[in-house]
C-alpha positions as CSV (number, residue, x, y, z in Angstrom):
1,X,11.9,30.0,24.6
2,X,13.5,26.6,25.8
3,X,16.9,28.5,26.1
4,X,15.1,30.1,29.0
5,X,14.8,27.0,31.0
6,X,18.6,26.0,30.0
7,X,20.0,25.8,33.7
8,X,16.9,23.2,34.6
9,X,17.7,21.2,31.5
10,X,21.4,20.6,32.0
11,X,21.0,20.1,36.2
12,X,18.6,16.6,35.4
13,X,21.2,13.6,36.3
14,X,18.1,11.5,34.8
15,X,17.8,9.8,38.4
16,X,14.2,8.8,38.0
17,X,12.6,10.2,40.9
18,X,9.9,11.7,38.5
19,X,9.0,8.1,37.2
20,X,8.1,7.0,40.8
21,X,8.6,9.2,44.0
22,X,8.8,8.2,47.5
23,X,5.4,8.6,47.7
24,X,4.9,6.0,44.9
25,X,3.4,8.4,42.5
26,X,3.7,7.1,39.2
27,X,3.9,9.3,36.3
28,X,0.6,8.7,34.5
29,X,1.5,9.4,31.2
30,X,4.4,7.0,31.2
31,X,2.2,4.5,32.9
32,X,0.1,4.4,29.9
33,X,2.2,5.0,26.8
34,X,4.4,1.5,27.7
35,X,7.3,3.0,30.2
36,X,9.3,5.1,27.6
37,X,11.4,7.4,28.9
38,X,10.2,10.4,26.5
39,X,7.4,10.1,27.8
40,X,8.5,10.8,31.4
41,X,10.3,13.8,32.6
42,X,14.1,12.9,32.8
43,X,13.6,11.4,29.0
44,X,11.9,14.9,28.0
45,X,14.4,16.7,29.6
46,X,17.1,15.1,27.8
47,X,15.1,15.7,24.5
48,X,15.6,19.4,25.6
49,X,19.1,19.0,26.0
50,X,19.4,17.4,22.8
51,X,17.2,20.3,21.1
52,X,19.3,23.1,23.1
53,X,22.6,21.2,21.8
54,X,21.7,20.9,18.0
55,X,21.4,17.4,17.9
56,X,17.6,17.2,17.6
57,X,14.7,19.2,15.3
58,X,11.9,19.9,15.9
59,X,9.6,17.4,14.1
60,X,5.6,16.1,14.2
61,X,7.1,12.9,16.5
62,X,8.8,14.9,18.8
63,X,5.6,17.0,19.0
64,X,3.6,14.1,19.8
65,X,5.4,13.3,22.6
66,X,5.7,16.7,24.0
67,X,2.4,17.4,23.8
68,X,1.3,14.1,26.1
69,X,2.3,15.8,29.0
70,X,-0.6,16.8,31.5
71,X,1.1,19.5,33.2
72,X,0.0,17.8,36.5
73,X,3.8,19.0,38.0
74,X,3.9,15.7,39.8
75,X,7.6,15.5,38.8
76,X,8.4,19.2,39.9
77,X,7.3,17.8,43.0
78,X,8.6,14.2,43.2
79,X,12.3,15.8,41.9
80,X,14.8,15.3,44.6
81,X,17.6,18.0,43.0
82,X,18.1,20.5,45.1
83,X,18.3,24.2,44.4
84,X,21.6,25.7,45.3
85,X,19.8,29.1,46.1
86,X,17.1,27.7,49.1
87,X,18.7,24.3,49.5
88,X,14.9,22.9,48.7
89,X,14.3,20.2,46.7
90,X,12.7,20.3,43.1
91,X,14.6,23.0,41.7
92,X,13.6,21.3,38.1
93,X,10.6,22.7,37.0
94,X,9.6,20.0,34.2
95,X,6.1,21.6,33.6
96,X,7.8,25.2,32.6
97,X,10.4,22.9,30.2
98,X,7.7,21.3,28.4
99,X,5.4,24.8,28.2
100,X,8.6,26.4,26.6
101,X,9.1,23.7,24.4
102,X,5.4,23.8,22.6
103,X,6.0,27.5,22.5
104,X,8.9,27.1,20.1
105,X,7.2,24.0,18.7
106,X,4.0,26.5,17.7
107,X,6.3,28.7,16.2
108,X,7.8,25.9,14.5
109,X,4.4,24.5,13.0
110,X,4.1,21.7,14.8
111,X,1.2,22.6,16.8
112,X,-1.4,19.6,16.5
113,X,-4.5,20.4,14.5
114,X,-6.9,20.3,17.3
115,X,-5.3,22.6,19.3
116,X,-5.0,25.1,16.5
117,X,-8.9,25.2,16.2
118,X,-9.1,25.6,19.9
119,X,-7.1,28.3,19.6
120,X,-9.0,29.9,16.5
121,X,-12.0,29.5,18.9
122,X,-10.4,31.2,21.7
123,X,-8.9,33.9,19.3
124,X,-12.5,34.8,17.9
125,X,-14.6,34.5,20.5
126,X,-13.1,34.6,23.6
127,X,-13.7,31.0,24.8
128,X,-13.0,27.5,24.0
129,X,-16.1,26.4,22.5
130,X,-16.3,28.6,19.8
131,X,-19.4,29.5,21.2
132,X,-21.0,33.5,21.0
133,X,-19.2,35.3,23.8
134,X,-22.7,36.8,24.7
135,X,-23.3,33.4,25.9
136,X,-20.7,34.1,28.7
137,X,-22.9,35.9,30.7
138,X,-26.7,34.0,30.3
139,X,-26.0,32.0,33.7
140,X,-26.1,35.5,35.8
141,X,-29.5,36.5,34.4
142,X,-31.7,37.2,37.1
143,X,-29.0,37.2,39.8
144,X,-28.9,41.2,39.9
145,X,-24.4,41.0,39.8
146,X,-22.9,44.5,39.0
147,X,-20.5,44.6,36.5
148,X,-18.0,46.4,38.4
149,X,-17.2,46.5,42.3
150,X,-14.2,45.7,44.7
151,X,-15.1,41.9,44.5
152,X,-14.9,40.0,41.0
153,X,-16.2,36.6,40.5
154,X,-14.3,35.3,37.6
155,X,-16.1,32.4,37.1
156,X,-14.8,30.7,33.6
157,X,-15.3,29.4,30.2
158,X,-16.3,25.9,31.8
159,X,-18.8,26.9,34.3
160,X,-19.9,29.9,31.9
161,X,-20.8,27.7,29.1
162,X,-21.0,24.2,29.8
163,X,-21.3,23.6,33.8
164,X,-23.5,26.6,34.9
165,X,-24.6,25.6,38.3
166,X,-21.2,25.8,39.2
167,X,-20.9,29.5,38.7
168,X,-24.6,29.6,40.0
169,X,-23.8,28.0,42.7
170,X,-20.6,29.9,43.3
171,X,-22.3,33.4,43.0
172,X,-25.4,31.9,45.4
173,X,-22.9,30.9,48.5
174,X,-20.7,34.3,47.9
175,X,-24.2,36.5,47.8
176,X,-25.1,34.7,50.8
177,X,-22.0,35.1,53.1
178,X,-22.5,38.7,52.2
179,X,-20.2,39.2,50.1
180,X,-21.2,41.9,47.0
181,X,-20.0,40.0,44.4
182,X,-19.2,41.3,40.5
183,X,-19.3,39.7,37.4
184,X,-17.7,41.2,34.0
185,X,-19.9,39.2,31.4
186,X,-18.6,39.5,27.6
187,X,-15.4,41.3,28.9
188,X,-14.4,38.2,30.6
189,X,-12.4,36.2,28.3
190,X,-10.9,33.1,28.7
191,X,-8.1,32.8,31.3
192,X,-5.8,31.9,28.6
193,X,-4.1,28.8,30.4
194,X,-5.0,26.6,27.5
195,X,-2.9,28.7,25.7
196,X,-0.2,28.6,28.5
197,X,-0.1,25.4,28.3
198,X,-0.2,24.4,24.1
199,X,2.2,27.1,23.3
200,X,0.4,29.8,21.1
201,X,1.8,32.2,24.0
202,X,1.2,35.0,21.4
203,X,-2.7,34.0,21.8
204,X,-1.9,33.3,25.8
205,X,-0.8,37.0,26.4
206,X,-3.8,38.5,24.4
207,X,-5.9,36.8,26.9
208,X,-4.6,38.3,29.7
209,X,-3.8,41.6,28.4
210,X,-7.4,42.1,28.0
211,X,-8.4,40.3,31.4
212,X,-6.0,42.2,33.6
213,X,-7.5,45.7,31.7
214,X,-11.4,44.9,32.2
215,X,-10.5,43.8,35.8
216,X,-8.9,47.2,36.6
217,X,-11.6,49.2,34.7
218,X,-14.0,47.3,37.2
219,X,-12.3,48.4,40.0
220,X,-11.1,45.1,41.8
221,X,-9.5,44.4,44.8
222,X,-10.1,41.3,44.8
223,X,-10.6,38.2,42.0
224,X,-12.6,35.0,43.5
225,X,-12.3,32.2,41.1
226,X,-14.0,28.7,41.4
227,X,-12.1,27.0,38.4
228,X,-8.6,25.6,39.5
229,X,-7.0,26.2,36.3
230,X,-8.5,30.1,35.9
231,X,-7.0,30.2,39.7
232,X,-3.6,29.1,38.5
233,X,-3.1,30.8,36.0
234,X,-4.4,35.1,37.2
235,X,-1.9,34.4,40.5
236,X,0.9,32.8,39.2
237,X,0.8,33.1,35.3
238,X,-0.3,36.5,34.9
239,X,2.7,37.9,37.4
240,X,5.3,36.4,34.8
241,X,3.8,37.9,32.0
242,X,2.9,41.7,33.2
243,X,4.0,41.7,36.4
244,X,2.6,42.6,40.0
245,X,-1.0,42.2,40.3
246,X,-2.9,45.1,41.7
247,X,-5.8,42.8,42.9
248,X,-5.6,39.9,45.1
249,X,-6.6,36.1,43.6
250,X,-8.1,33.9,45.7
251,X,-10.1,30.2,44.9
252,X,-13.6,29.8,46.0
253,X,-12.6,27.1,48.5
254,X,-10.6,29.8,50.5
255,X,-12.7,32.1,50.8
256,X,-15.7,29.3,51.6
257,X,-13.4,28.7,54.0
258,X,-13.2,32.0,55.2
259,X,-17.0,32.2,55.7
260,X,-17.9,29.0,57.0
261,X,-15.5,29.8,60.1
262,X,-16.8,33.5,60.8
263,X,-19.7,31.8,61.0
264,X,-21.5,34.3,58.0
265,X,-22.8,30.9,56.1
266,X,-24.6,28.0,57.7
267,X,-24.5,24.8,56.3
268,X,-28.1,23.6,57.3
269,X,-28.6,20.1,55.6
270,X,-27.5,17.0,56.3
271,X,-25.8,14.7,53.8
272,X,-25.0,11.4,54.8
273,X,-22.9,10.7,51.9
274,X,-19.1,8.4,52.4
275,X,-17.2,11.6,50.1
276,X,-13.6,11.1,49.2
277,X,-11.8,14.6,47.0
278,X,-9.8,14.7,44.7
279,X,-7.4,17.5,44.6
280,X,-7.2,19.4,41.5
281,X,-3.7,19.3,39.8
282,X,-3.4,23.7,39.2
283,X,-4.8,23.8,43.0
284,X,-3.0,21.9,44.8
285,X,0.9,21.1,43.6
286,X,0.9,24.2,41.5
287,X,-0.7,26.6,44.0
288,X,-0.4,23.9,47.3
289,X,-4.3,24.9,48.8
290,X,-4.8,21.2,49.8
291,X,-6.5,22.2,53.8
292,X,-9.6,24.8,52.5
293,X,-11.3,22.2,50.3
294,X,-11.0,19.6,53.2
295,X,-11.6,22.0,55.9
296,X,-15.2,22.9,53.8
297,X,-16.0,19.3,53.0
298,X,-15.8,18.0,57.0
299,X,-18.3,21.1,57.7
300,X,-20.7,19.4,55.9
301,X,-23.6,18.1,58.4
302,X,-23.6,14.2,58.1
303,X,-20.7,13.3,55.5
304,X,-18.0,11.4,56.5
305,X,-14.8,11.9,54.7
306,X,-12.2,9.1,53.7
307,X,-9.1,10.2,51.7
308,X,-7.6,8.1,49.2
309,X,-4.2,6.5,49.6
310,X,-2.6,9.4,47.2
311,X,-3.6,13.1,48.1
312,X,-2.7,16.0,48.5
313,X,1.1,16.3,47.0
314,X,1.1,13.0,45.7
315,X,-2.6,12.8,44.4
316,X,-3.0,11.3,41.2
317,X,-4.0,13.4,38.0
318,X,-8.0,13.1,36.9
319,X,-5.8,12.9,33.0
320,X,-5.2,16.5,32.2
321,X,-6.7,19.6,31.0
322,X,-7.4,21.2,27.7
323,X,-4.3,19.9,25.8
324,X,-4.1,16.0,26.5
325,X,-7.6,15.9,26.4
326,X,-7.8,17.6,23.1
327,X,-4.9,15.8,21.2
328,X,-5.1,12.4,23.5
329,X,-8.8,11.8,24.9
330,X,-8.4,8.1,25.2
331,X,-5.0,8.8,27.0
332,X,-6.9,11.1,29.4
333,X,-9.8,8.7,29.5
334,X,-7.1,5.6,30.9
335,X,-6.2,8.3,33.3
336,X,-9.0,8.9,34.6
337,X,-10.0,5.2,35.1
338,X,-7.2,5.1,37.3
339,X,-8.2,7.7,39.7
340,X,-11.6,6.8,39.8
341,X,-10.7,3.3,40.2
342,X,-8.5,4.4,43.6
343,X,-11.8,6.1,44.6
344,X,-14.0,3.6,44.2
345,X,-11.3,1.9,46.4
346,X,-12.2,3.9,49.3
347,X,-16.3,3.0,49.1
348,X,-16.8,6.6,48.8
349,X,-20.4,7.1,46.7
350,X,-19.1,10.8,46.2
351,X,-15.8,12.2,44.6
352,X,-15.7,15.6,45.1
353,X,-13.2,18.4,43.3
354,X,-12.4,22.3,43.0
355,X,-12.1,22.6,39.6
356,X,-14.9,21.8,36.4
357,X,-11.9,20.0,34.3
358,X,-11.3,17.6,37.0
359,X,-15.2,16.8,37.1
360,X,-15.4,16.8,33.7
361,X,-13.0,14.1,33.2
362,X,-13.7,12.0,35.7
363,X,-17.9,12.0,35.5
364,X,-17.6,9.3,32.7
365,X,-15.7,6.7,35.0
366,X,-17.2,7.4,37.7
367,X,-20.9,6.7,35.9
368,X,-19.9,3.4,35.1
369,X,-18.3,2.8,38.8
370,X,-21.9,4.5,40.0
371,X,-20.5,7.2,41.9
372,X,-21.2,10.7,41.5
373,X,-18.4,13.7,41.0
374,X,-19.5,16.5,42.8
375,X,-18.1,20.5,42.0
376,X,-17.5,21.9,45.9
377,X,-19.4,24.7,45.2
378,X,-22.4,22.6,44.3
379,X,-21.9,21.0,47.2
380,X,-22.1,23.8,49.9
381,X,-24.8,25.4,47.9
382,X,-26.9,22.6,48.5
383,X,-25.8,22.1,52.0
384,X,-26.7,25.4,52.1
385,X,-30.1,24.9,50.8
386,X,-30.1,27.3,48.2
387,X,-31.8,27.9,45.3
388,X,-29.2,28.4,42.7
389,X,-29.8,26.2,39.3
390,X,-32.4,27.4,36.6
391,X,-34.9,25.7,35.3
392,X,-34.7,22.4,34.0
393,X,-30.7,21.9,35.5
């Protein structure tokens, strides 16, 4: 599959802007593995070249260091070579590069154990947990959701097995703003951009095969995610693979959004909290909504809102996703120390984030720091004064 991304390969002149942007961003992952350039993108790119060339295998080292890489497409974004088509800058899509390479790395055998089993779990029972997939649906008991309608809540393997206020909370604010609000239970599987993103795209495509099917057969018009990384990949993953969508994707921010300005949700309590957010990797420089969280977060009665010194584009990664933190925990675990140290920076008591990866990997840290990590959802929900969780949450 790398042959695909041949044009990006050859066009990196290795100039470093992916190391550290104007901005400042530094690349995480190179930060933290001792400044080596495979490690960064310009010294996997030239890997790449040196694979497409015939002049490197592929080999359990070279899978180690391809499979550090968060995916966080800070360097897509920090990339200063210009695309001869639009004349824009960052025509070198590293993320896709490194994607392609662990697809033929998979095929090769190289896939690191702990991914494997993730994907056996995935495979069998439609999430990541290996848990029964009639687990998916035990948060939306008593919550009266259809199973089929013009509006689908898609709301996860996260929030559906491990984090279920969120989707609780998510389903609460929707119901509330009026909006009639479906949920497909077993037949939702997992997005599949765990797969996208570790190379079993065989697995990947099975995921969304299905997905795209039991969202039709329920009639959608319209798919309302709260998980960043579910978001990411139904509009912009899912195109690539089957091609035009006949439903619309939007993230639970947006539409939040939507409601909080047409006035259809009122955010009744007050929270005097200092609240800083952190933007979610797959939300914001892969799908660039940086203004709906924000715009939902300064509604809130009573919180003041400080940003830290790198947002938005150039916010800093909370250390990566399914893969990194499968094969690399303490990796993602440095990471995260960095961003919540930049937080803490800020005197913020609150971080708050779109997506249950990013809250997941930074509750730790931000534990120790004594600050809390907030879901957005959760947030308005409570603003909201609703009574979302179940017993004992």
């Amino acid at each position: 599959m790398l042959e695909k991304y041949k044009a990006n390969i050859i066009a990196c002149s290795r100039c470093g802007m992916c190391i550290v942007g104007e901005a400042g961003y530094v690349c995480p992952v190179q930060q933290h593995t001792g400044g080596f350039d495979q490690y960064v993108a310009r010294g996997r790119n030239q890997i790449a070249k040196a694979i497409l060339n015939g002049e490197l295998k592929y080999t359990k080292e070279l899978a180690d260091s391809a499979y550090t890489c968060l995916g966080c497409n800070s360097c897509h974004s920090q990339c200063t070579r210009m695309d001869m088509k639009t004349g824009k800058p960052g025509y070198i899509d590293e993320t896709k590069i490194q994607y392609a390479l662990r697809v033929d790395l998979c095929k090769s055998g190289y896939e690191p154990e702990s991914l494997q089993e993730v994907d056996k779990a995935i495979d069998t029972y439609g999430n990541p947990f290996g848990e029964d997939s009639s687990k998916r649906s035990e948060w939306a008991q008593g919550l009266n959701l259809p199973s089929t309608g013009e509006t689908v809540y898609f709301a996860g393997c996260y929030a559906s097995y491990r984090d279920t206020k969120i989707a609780k909370a998510t389903a609460a604010v929707l119901k509330e703003g009026g909006i009639d609000v479906a949920f497909l239970g077993e037949q939702e599987w997992c997005c599949g951009v765990p797969q996208l993103a570790d190379g079993n795209r065989e697995l990947a495509e099975k995921m969304v095969v299905h997905n795209v099917e039991a969202l039709k057969a329920a009639g959608v018009k319209r798919v309302i995610t709260s998980c960043a990384g579910c978001y990411h990949a139904l509009k912009s993953e899912y195109p690539e693979i089957i091609g035009e969508l006949p439903f619309e994707v939007v993230h639970s921010s947006e539409v939040i959004a939507e409601l909080i300005d047409s006035g259809k949700i009122s955010l009744k309590k007050e929270i005097a909290k200092k609240v800083t957010y952190h933007d979610p990797c797959h939300l914001g420089r892969h799908e660039k909504v940086y203004d709906a969280p924000r715009n939902v977060i300064k509604a809130v009665p009573g919180m003041e809102f400080i940003e830290m010194p790198r947002n938005k584009e150039n916010a800093f990664c909370c250390g990566g996703g399914s893969v990194v933190s499968t094969v690399f925990p303490d990796l993602t675990k440095d990471i995260a120390a960095d961003r919540i140290n930049e937080a803490q920076a800020t005197e913020a008591e609150i971080i708050i984030s779109a997506c249950p990866s990013c809250e997941s990997n930074l509750t730790p840290g931000a534990r120790k720091a004594k600050m809390k990590v907030y879901d957005l959802n959760v947030l308005i929900a409570e603003a909201m004064e609703l009574k979302f969780l179940g017993a004992g949450e």
